[in-house]
PDB file of N, CA, C, O and CB in Angstrom:
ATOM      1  N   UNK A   1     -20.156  27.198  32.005  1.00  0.00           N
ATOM      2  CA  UNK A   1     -18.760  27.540  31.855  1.00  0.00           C
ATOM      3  C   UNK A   1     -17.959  26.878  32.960  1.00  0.00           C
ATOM      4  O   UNK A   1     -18.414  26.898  34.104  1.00  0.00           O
ATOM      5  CB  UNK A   1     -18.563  29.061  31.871  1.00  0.00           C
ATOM      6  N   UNK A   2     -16.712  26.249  32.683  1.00  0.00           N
ATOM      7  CA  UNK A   2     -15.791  25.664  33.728  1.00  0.00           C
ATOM      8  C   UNK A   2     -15.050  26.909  34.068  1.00  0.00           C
ATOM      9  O   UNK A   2     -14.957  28.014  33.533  1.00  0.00           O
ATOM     10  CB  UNK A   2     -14.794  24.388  33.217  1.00  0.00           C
ATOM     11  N   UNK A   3     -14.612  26.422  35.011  1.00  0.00           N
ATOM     12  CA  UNK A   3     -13.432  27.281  36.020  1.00  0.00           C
ATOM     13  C   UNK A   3     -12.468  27.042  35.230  1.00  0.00           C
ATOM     14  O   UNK A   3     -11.917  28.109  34.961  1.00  0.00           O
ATOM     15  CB  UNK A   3     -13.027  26.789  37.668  1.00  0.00           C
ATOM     16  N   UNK A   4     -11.770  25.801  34.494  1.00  0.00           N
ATOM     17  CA  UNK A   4     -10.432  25.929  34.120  1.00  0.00           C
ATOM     18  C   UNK A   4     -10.345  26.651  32.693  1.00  0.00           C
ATOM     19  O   UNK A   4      -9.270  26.466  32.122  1.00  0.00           O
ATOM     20  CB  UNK A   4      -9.771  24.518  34.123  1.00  0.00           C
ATOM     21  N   UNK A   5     -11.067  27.260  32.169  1.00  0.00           N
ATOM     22  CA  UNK A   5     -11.070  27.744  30.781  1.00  0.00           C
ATOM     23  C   UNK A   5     -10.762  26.760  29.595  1.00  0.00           C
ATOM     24  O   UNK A   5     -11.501  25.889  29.137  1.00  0.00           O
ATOM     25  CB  UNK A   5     -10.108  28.801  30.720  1.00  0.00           C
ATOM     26  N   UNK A   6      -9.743  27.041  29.286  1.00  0.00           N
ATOM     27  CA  UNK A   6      -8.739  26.585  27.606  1.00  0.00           C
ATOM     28  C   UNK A   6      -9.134  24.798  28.055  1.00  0.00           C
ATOM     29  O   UNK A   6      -9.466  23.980  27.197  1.00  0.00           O
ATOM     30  CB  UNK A   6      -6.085  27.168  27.561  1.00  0.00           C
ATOM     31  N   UNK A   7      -9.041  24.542  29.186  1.00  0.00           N
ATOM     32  CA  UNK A   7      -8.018  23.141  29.479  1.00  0.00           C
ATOM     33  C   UNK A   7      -9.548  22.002  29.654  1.00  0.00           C
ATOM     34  O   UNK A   7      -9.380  20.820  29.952  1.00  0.00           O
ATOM     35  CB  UNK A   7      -6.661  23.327  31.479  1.00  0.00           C
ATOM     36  N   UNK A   8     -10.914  22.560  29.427  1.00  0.00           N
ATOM     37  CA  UNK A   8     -11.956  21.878  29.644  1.00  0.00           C
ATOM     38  C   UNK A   8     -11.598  20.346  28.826  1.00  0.00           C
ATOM     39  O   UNK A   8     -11.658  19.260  29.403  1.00  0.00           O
ATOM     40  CB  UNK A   8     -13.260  22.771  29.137  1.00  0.00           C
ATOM     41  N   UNK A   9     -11.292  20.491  27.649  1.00  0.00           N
ATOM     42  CA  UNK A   9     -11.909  19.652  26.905  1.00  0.00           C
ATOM     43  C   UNK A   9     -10.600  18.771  26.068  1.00  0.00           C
ATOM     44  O   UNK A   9     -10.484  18.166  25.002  1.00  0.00           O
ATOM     45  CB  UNK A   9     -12.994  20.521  25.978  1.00  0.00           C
ATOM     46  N   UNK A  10      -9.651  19.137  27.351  1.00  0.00           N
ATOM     47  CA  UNK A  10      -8.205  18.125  26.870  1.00  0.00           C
ATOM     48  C   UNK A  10      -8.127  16.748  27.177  1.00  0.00           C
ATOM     49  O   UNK A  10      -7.504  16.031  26.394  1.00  0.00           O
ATOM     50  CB  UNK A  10      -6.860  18.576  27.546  1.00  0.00           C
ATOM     51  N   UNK A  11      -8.795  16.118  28.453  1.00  0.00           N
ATOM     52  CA  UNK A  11      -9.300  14.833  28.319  1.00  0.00           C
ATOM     53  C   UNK A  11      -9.791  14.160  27.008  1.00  0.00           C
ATOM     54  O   UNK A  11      -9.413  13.053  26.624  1.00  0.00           O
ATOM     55  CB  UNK A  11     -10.251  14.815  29.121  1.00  0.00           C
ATOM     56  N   UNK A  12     -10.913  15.176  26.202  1.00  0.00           N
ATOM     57  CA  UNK A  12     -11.271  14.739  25.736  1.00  0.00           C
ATOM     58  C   UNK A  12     -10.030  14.579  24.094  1.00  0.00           C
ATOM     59  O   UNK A  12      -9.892  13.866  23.100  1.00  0.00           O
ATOM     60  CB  UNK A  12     -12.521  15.257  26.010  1.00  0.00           C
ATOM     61  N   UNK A  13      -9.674  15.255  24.466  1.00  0.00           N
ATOM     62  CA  UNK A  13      -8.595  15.647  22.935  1.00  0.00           C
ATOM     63  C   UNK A  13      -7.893  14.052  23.417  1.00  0.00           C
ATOM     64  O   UNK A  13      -7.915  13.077  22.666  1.00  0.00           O
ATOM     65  CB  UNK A  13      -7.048  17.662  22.968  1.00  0.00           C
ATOM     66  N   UNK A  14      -7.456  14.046  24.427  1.00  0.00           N
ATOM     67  CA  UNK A  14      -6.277  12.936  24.961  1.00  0.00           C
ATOM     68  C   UNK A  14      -7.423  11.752  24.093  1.00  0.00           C
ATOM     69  O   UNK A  14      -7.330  11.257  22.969  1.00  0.00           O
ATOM     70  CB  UNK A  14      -5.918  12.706  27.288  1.00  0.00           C
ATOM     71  N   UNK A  15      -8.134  11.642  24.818  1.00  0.00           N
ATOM     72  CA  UNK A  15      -9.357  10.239  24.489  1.00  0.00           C
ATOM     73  C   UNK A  15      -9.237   9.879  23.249  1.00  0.00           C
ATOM     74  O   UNK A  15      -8.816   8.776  22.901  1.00  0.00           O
ATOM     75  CB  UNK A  15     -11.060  10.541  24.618  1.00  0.00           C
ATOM     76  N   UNK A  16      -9.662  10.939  22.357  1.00  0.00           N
ATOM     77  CA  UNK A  16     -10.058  10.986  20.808  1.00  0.00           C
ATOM     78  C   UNK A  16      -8.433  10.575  20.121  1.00  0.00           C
ATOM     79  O   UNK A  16      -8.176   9.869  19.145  1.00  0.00           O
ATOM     80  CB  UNK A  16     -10.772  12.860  20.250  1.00  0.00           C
ATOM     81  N   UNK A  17      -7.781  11.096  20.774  1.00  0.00           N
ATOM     82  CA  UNK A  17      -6.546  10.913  20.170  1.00  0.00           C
ATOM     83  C   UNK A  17      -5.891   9.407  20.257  1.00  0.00           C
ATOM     84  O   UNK A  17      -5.431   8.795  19.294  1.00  0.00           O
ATOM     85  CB  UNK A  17      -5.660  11.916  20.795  1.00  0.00           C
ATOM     86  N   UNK A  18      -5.941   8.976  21.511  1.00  0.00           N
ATOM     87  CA  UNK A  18      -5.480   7.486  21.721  1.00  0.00           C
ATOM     88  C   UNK A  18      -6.586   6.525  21.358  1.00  0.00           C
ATOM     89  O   UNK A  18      -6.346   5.323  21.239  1.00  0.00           O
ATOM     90  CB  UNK A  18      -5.053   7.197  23.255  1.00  0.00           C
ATOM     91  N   UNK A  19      -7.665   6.977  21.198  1.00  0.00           N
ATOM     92  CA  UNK A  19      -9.122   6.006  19.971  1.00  0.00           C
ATOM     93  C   UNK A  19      -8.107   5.632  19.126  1.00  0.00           C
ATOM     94  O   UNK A  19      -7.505   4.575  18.938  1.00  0.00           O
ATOM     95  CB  UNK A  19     -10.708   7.099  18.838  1.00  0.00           C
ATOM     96  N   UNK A  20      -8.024   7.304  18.422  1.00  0.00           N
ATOM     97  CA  UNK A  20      -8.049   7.372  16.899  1.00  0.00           C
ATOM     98  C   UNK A  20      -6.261   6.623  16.550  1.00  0.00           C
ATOM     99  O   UNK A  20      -5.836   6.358  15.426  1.00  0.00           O
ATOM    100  CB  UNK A  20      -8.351   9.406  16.284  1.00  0.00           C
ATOM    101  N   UNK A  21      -5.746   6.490  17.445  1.00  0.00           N
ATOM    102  CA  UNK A  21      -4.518   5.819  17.475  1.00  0.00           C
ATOM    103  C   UNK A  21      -4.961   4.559  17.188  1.00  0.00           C
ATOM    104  O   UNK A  21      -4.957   3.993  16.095  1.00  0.00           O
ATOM    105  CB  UNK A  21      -3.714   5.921  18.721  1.00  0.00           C
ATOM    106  N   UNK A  22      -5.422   4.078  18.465  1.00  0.00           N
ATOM    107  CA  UNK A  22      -5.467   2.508  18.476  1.00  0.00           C
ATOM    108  C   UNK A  22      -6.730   1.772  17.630  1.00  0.00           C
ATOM    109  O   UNK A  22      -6.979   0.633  18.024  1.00  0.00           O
ATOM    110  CB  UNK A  22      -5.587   2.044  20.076  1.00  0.00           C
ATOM    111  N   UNK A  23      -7.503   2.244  16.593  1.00  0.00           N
ATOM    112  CA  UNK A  23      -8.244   1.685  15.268  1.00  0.00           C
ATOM    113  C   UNK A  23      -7.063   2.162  14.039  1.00  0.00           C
ATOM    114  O   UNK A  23      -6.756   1.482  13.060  1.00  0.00           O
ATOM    115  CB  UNK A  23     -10.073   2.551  15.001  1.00  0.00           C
ATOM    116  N   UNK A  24      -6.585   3.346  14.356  1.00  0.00           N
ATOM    117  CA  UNK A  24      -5.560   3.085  13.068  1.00  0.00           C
ATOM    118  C   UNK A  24      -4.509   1.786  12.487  1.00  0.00           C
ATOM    119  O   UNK A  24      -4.266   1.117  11.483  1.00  0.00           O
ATOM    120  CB  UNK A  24      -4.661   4.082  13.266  1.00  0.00           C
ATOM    121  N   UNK A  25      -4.121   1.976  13.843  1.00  0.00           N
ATOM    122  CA  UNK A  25      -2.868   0.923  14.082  1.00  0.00           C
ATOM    123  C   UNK A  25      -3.618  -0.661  13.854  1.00  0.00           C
ATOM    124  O   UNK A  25      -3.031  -1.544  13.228  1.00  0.00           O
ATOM    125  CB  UNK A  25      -2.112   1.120  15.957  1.00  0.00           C
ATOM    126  N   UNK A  26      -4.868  -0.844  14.406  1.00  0.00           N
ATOM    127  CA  UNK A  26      -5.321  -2.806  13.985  1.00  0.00           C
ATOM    128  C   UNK A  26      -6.160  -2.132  12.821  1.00  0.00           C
ATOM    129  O   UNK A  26      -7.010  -3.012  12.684  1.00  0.00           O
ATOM    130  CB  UNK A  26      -6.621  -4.184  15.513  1.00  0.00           C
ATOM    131  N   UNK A  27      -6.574  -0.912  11.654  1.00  0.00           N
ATOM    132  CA  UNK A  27      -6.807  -0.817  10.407  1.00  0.00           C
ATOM    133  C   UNK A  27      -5.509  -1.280   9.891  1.00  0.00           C
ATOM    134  O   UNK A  27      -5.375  -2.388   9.371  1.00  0.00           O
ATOM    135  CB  UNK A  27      -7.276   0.502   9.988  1.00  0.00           C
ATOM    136  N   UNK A  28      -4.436  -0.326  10.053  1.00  0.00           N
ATOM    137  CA  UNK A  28      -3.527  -0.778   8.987  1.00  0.00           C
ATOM    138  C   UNK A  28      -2.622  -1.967   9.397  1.00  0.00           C
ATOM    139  O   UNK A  28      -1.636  -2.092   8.670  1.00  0.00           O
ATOM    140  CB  UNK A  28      -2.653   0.387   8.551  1.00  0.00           C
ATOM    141  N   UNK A  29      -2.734  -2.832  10.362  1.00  0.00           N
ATOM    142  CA  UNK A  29      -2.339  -4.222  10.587  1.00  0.00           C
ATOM    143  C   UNK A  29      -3.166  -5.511   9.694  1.00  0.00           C
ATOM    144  O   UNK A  29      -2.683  -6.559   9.266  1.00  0.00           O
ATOM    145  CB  UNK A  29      -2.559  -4.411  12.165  1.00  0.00           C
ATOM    146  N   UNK A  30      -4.810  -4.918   9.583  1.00  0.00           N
ATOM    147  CA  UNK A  30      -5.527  -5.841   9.090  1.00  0.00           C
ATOM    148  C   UNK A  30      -5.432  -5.416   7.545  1.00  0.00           C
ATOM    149  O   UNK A  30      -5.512  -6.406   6.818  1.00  0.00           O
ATOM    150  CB  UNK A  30      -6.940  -5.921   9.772  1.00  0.00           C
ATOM    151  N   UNK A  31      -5.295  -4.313   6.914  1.00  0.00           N
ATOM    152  CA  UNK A  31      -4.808  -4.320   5.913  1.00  0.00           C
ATOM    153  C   UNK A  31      -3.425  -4.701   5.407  1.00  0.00           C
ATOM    154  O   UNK A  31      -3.357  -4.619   4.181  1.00  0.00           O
ATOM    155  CB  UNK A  31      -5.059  -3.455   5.720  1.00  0.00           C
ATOM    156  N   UNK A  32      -2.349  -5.077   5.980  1.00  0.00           N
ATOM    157  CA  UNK A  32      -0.995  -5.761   5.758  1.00  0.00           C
ATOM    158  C   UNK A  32      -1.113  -7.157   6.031  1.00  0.00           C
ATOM    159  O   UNK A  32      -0.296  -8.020   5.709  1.00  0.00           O
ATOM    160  CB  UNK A  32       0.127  -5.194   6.633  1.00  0.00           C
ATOM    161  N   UNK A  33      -1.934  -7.281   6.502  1.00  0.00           N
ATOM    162  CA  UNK A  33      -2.699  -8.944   6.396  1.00  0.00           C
ATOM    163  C   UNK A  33      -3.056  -8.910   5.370  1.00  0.00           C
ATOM    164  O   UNK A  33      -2.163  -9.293   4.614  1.00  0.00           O
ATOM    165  CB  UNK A  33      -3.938  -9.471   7.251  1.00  0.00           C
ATOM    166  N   UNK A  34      -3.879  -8.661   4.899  1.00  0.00           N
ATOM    167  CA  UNK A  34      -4.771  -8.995   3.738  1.00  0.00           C
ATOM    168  C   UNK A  34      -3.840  -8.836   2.406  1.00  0.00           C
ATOM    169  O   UNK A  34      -3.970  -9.665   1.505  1.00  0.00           O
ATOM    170  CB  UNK A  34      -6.147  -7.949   3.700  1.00  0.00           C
ATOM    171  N   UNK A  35      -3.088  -7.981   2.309  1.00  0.00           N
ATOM    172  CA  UNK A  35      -2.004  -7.855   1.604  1.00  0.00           C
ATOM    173  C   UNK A  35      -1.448  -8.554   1.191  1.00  0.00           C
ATOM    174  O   UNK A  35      -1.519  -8.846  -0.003  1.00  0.00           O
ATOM    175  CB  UNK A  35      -1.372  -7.437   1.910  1.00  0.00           C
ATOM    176  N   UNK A  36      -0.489  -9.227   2.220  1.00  0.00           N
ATOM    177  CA  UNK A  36       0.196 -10.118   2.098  1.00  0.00           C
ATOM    178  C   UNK A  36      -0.630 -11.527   2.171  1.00  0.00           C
ATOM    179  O   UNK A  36       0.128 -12.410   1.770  1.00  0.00           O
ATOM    180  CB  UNK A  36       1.171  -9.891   2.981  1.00  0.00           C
ATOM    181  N   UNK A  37      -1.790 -12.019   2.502  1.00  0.00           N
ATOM    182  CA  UNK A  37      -2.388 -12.876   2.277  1.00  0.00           C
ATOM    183  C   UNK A  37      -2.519 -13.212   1.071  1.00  0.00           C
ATOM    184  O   UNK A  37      -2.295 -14.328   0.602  1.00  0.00           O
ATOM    185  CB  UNK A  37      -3.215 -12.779   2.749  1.00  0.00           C
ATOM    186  N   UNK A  38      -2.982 -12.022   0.369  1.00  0.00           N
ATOM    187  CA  UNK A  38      -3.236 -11.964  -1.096  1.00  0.00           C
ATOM    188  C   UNK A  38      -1.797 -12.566  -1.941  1.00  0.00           C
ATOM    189  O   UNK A  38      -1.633 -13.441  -2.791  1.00  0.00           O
ATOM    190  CB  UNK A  38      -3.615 -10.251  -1.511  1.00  0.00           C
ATOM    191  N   UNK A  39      -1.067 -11.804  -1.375  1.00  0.00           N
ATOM    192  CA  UNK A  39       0.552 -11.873  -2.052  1.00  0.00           C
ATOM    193  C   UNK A  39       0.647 -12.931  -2.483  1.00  0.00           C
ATOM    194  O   UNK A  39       0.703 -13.194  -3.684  1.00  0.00           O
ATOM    195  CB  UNK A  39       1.821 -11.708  -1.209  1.00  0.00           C
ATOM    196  N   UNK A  40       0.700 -14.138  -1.088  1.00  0.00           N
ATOM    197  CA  UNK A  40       0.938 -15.548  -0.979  1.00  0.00           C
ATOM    198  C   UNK A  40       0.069 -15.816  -1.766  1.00  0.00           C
ATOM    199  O   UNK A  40       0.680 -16.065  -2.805  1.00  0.00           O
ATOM    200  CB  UNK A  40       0.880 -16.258   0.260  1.00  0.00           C
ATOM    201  N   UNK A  41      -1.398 -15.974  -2.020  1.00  0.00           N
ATOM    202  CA  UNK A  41      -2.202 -16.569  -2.547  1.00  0.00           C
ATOM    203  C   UNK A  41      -1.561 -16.370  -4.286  1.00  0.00           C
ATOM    204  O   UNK A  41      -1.115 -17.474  -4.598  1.00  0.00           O
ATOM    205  CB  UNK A  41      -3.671 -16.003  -2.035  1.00  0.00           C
ATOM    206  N   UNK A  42      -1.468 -15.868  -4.877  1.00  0.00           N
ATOM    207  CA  UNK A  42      -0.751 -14.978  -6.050  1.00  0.00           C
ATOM    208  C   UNK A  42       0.393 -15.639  -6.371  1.00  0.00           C
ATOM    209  O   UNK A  42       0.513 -16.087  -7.511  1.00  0.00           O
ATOM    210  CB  UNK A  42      -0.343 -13.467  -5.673  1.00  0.00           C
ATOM    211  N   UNK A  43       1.463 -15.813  -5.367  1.00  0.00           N
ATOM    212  CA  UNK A  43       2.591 -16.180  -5.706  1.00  0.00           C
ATOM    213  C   UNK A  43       2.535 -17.647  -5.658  1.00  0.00           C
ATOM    214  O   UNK A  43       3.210 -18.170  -6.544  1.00  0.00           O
ATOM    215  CB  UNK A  43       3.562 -15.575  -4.949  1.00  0.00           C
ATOM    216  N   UNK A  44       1.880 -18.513  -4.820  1.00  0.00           N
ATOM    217  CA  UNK A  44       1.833 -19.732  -4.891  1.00  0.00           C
ATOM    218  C   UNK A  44       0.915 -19.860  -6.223  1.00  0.00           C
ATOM    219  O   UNK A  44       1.354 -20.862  -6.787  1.00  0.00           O
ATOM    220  CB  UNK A  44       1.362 -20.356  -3.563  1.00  0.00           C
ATOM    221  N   UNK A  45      -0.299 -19.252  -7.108  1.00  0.00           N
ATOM    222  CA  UNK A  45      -0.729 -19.565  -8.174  1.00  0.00           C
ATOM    223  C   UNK A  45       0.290 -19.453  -9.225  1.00  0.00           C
ATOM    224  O   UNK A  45       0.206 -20.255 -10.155  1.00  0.00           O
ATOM    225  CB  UNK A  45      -1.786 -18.906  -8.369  1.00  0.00           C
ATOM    226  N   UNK A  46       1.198 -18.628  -9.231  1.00  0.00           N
ATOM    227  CA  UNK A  46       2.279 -18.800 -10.157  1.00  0.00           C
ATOM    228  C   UNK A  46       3.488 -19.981 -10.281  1.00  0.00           C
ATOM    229  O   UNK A  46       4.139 -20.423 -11.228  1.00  0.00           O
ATOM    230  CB  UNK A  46       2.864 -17.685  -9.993  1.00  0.00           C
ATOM    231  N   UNK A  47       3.438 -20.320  -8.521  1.00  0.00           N
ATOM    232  CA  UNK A  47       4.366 -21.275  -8.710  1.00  0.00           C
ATOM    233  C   UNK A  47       3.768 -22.953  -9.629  1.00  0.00           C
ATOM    234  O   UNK A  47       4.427 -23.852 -10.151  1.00  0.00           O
ATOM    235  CB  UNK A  47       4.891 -21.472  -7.081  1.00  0.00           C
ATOM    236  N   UNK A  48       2.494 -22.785  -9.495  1.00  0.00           N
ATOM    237  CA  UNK A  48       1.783 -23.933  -9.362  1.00  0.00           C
ATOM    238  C   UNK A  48       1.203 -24.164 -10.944  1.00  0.00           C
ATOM    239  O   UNK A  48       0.710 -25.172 -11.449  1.00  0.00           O
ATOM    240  CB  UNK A  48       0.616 -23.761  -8.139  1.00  0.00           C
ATOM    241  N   UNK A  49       1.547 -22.396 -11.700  1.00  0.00           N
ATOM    242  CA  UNK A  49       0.828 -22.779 -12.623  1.00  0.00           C
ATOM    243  C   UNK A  49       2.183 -21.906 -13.393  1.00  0.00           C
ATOM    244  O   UNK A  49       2.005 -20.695 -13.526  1.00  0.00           O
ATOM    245  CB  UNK A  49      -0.954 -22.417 -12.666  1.00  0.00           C
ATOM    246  N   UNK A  50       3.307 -22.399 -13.818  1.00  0.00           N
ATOM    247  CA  UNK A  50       4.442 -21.673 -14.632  1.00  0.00           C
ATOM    248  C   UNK A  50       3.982 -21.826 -16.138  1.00  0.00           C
ATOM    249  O   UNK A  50       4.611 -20.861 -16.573  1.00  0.00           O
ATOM    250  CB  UNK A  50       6.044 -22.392 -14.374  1.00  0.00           C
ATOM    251  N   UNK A  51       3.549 -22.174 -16.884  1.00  0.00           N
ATOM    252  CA  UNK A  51       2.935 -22.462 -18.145  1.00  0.00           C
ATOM    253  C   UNK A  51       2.441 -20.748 -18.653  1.00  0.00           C
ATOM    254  O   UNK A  51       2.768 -20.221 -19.717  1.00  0.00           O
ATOM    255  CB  UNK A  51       1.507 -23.733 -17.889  1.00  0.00           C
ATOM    256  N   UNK A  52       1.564 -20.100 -17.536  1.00  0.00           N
ATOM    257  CA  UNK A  52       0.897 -19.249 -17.634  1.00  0.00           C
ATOM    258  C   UNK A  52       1.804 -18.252 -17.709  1.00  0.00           C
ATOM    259  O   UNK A  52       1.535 -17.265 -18.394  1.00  0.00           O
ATOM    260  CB  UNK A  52       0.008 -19.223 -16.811  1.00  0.00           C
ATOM    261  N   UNK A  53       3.039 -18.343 -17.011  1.00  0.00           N
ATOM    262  CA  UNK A  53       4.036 -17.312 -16.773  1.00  0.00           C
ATOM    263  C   UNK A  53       5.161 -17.231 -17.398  1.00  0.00           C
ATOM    264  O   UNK A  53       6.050 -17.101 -16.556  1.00  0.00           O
ATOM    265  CB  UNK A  53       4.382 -17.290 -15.671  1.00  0.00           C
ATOM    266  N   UNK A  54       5.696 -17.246 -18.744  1.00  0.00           N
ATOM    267  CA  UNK A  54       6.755 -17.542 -18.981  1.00  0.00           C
ATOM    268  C   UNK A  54       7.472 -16.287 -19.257  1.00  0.00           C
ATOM    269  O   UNK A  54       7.077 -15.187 -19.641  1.00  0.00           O
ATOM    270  CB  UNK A  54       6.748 -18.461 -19.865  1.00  0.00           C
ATOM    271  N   UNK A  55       8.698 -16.778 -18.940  1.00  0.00           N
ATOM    272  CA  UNK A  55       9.753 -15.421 -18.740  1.00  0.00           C
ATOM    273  C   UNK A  55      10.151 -14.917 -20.203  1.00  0.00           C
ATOM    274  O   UNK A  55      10.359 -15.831 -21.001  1.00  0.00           O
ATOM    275  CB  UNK A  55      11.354 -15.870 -17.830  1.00  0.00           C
ATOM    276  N   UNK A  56      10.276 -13.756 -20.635  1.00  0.00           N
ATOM    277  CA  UNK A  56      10.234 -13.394 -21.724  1.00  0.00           C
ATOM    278  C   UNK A  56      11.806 -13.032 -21.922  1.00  0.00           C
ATOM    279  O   UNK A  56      12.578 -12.938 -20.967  1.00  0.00           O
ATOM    280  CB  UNK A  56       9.173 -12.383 -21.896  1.00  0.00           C
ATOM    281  N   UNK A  57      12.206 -12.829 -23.346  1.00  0.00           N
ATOM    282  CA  UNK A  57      13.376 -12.893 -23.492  1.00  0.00           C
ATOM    283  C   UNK A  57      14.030 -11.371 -23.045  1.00  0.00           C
ATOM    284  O   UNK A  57      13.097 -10.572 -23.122  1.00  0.00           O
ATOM    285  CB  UNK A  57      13.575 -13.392 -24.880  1.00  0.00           C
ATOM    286  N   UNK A  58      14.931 -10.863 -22.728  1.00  0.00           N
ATOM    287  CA  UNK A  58      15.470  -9.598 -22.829  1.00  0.00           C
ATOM    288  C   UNK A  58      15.455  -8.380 -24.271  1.00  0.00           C
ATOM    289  O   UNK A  58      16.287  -8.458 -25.175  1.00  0.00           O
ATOM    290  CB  UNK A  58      16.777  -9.991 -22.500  1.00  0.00           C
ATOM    291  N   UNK A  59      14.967  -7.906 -24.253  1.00  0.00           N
ATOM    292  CA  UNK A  59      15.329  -6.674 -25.389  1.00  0.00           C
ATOM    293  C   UNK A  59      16.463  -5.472 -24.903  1.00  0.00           C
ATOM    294  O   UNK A  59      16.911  -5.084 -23.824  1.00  0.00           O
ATOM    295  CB  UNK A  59      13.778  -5.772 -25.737  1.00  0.00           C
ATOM    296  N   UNK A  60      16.641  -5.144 -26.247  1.00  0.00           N
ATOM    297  CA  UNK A  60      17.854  -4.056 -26.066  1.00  0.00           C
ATOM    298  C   UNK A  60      16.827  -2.964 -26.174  1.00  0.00           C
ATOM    299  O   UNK A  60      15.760  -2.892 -26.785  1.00  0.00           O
ATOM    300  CB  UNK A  60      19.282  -3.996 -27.328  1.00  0.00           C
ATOM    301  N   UNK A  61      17.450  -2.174 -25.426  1.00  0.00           N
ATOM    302  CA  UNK A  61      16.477  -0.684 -25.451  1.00  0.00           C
ATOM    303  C   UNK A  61      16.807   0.256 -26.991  1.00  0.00           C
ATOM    304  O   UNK A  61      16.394   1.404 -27.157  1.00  0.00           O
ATOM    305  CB  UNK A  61      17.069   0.533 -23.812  1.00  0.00           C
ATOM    306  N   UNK A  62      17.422  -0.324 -27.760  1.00  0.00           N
ATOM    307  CA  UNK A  62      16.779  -0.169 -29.286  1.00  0.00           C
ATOM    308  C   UNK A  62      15.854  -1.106 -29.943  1.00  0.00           C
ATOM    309  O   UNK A  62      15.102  -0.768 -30.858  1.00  0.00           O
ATOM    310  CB  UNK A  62      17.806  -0.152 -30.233  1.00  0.00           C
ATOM    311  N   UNK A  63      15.903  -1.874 -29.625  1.00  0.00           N
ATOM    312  CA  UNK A  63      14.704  -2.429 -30.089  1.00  0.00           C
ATOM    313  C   UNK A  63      13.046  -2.201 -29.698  1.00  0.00           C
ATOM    314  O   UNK A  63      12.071  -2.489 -30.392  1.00  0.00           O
ATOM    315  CB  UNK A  63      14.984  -3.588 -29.868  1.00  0.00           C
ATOM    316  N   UNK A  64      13.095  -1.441 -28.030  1.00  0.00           N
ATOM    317  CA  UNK A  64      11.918  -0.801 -27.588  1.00  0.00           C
ATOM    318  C   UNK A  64      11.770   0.547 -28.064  1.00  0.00           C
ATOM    319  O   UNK A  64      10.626   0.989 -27.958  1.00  0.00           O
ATOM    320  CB  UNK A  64      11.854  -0.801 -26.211  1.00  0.00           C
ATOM    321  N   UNK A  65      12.522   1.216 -28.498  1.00  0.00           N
ATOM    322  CA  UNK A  65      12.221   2.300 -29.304  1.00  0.00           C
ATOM    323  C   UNK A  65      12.088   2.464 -30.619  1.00  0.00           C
ATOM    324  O   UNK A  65      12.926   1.830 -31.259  1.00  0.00           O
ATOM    325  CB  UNK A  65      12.876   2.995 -29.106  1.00  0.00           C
ATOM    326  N   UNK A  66      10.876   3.471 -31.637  1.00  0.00           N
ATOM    327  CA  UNK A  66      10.504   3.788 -32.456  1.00  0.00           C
ATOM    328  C   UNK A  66      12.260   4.133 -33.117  1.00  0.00           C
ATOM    329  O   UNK A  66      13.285   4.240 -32.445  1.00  0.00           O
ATOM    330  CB  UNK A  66       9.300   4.764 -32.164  1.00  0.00           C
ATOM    331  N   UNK A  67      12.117   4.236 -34.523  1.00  0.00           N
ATOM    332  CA  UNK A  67      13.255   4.776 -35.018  1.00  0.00           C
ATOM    333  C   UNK A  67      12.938   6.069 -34.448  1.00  0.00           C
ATOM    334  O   UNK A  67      11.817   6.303 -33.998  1.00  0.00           O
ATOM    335  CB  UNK A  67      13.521   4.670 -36.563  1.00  0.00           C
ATOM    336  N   UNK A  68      14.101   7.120 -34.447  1.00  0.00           N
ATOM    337  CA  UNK A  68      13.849   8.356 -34.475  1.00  0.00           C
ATOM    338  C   UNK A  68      13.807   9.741 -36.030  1.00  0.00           C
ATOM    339  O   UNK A  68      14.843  10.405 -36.038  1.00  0.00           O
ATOM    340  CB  UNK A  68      14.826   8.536 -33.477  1.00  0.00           C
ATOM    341  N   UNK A  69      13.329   9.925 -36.566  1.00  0.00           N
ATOM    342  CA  UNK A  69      13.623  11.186 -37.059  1.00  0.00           C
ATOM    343  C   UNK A  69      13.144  12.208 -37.183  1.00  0.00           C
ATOM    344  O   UNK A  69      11.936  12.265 -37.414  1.00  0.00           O
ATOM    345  CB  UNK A  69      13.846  11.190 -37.800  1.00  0.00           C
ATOM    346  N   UNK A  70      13.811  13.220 -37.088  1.00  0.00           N
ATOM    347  CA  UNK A  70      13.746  14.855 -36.998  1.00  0.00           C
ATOM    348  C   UNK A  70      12.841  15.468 -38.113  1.00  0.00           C
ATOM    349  O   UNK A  70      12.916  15.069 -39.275  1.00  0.00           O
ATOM    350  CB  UNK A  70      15.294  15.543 -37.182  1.00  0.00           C
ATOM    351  N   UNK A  71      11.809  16.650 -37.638  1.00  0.00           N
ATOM    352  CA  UNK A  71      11.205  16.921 -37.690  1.00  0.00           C
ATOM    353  C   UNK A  71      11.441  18.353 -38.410  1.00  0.00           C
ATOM    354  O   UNK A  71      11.423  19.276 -37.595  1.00  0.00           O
ATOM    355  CB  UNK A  71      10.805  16.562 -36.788  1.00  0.00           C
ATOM    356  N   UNK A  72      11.694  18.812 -39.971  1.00  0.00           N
ATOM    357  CA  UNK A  72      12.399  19.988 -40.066  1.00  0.00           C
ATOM    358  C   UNK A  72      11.250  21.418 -40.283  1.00  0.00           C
ATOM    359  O   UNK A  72      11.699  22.559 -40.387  1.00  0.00           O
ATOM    360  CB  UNK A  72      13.491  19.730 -41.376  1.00  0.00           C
TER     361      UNK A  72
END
């Protein structure tokens, strides 16, 4: 048993805490890399290959819907 009671094992809280900080922070850096790596990779295949991508015409949002009728 320590002399200071409650306060033994706040180093360790501090420790665990600024770890668990600093792998979060270069996890989710190396995942916004990869992300956006991907992105680029993606968006330059589209630029490179427009054939594959062609822009489709506009519809009216009656034409995306079923007729409707009621149900008596």
């Amino acid at each position: 048993m320590g002399s200071l009671g409650m306060s033994e094992g706040v180093h360790r809280q501090i420790l665990f805490t600024t770890v668990g900080w600093f792998v979060g922070y270069h996890l989710i850096k190396r995942s916004e890399y990869i992300h956006a790596k991907r992105d680029r990779e993606l968006l330059e295949y589209v630029r490179q290959h427009p054939e594959d991508f062609k822009i489709q015409e506009k519809k009216k949002i009656g034409e995306l819907l079923e007729d409707f009728y009621p149900v008596r």
